[in-house]
Steps between C-alpha positions, in 0.01 A plus 500: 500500500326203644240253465192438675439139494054411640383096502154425570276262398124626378173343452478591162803609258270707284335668757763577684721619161189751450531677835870484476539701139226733654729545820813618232455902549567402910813301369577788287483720768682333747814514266424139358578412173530209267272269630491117423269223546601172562276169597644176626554217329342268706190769627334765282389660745822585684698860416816657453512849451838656430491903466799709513558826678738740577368625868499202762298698743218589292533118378472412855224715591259365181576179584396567891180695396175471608411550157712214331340333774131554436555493126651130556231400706239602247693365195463143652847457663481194747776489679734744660729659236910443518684830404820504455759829404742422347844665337736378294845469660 
């Protein structure tokens, strides 16, 4: 079990939350679960996502997809997404 840790900042939060809870069946399907939102402090318009999963490669491979990639784009993400995996040691 691990966690998949995004950060990107967006144009607009509630745009981008929008296209994010439609995106949830490509989470679900990837073998993500749990997801959280978090903004920053200091810029509402900068994201953490935590989700957990159980299968790092299918993590990996959402989070390298052309379609995480084009639904990012068209949710308003502007600038280039950190991912991190982690696991808990």
């Amino acid at each position: 079990m691990g966690l998949m840790i995004v950060r990107h900042k967006v144009k607009d939060f509630r745009s981008w939350k929008k296209a994010f809870d439609d995106h949830a069946g490509a989470q679900k399907a990837a073998g993500l679960t749990k997801p959280r939102v978090f903004r920053s402090a200091d810029d509402p318009n900068e994201t953490i996502i935590l989700m957990d999963y159980k299968d790092l490669k299918m993590a990996k491979t959402f989070g390298a997809s052309a379609d995480l990639k084009k639904t990012m784009e068209a949710a308003g993400v502007v600038d280039r997404p950190t991912i991190y995996f982690v696991e808990q040691a």
